[in-house]
C-alpha positions as CSV (number, residue, x, y, z in Angstrom):
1,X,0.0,0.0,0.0
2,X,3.1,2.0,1.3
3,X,4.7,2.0,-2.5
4,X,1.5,2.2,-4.3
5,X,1.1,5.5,-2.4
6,X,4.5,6.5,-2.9
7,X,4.1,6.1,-6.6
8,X,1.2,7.6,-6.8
9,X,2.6,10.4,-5.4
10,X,5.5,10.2,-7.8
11,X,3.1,10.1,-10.8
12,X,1.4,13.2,-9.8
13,X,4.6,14.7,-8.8
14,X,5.5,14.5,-13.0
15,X,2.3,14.7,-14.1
16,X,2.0,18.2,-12.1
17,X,5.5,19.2,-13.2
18,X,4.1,18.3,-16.1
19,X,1.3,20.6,-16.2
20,X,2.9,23.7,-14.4
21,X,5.9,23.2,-17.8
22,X,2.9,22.7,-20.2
23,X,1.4,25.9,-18.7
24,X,4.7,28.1,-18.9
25,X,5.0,26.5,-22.4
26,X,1.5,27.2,-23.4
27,X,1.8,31.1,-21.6
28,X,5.5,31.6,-23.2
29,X,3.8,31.1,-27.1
30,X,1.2,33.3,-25.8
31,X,2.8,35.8,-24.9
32,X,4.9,35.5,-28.0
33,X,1.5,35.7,-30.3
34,X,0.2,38.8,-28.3
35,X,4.3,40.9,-29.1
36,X,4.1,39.5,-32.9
37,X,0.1,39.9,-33.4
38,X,1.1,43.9,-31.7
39,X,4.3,44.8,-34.3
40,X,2.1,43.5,-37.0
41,X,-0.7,45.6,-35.9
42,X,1.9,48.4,-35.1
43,X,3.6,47.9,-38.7
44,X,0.2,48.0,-40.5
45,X,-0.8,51.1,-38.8
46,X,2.8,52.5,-40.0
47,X,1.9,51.3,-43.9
48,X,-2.0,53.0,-43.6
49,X,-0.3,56.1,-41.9
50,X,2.0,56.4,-44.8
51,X,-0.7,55.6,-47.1
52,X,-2.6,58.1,-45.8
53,X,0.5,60.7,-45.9
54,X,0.9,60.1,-49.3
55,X,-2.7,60.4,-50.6
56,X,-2.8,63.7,-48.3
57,X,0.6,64.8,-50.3
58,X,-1.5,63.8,-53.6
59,X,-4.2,65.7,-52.6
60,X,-1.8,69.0,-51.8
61,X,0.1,68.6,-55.3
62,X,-3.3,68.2,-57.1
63,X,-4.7,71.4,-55.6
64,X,-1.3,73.3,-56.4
65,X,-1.8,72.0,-60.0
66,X,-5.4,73.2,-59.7
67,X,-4.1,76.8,-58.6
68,X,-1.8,77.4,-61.1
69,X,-3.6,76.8,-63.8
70,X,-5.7,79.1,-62.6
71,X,-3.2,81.3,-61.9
72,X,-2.1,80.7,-65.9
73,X,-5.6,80.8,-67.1
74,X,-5.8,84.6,-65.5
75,X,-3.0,85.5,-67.1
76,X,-3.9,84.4,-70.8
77,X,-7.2,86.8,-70.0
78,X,-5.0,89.3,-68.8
79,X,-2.7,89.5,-72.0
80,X,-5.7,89.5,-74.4
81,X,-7.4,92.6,-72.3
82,X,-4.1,94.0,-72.8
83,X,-4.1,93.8,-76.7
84,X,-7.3,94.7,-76.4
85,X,-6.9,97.9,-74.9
86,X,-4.1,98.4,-77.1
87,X,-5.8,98.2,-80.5
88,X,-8.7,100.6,-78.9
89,X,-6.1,103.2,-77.5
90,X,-4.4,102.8,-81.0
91,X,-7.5,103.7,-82.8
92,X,-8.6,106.2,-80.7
93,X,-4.6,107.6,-81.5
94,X,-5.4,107.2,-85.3
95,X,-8.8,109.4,-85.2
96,X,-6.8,112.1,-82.7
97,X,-4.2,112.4,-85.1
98,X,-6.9,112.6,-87.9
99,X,-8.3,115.7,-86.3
100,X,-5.6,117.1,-85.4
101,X,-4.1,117.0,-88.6
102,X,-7.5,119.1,-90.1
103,X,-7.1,121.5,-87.2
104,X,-3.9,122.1,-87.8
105,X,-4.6,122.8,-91.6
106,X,-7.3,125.4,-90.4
107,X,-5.5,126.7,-87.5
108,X,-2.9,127.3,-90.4
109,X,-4.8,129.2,-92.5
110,X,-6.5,130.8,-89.3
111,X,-3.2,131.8,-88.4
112,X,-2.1,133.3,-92.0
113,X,-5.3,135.2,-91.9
114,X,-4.3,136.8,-88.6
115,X,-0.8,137.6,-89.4
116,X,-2.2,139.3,-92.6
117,X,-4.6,141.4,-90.3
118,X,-1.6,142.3,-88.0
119,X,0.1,143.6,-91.2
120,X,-2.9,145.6,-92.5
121,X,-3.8,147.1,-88.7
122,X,0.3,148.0,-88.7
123,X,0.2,149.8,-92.2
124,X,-3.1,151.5,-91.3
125,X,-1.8,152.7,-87.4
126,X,1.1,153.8,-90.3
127,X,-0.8,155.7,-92.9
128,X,-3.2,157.3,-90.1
129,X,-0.1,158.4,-88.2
């Protein structure tokens, strides 16, 4: 009875060894699932961030794109008001020149026919003196 106690205190003995090994086994590759399952959350987290920086940066060069053509687009309009002012103040140039030039022509003779009177008045302040 004495030995069949004694080895079935042995047995359990191993058997618990046993177990408490099995447990620190089972605990250990637990442990080690939990760190790996966390860097591979941690390293997809990186990848989505960096997905996410980049599709911001997209978003920022797209809207620069967007501005300067804008930018451009005002500038085209710009130039063309330009010419267009320039052909009206060139034509307005053209007809001011035009009446100038007849004004000038009867300013002329306006001016002949003046100096002639000054010459008469002259003779006659002559003659009556």
């Amino acid at each position: 009875m004495q030995r069949a106690i004694q080895r079935h205190r042995d047995v359990y003995q191993d058997y618990s060894r046993e177990l408490r090994r099995t447990k620190s086994n089972v605990q250990h590759a637990l442990d080690q699932a939990n760190l790996l399952s966390g860097v591979r959350n941690d390293i997809d987290a990186y990848k989505s961030s960096a997905a996410d920086s980049l599709l911001a940066e997209r978003g920022h060069i797209d809207n620069s794109h967007q501005m300067t053509d804008d930018m451009l687009a005002q500038a085209y309009e710009t130039r063309a008001e330009f010419g267009r002012q320039r052909s009206t103040i060139s034509g307005i140039n053209a007809r001011m020149q035009g009446v100038m030039s007849m004004h000038s022509s009867r300013l002329s003779s306006y001016s002949s026919h003046i100096v002639s009177m000054q010459v008469q008045y002259r003779e006659s302040t002559v003659l009556l003196a």
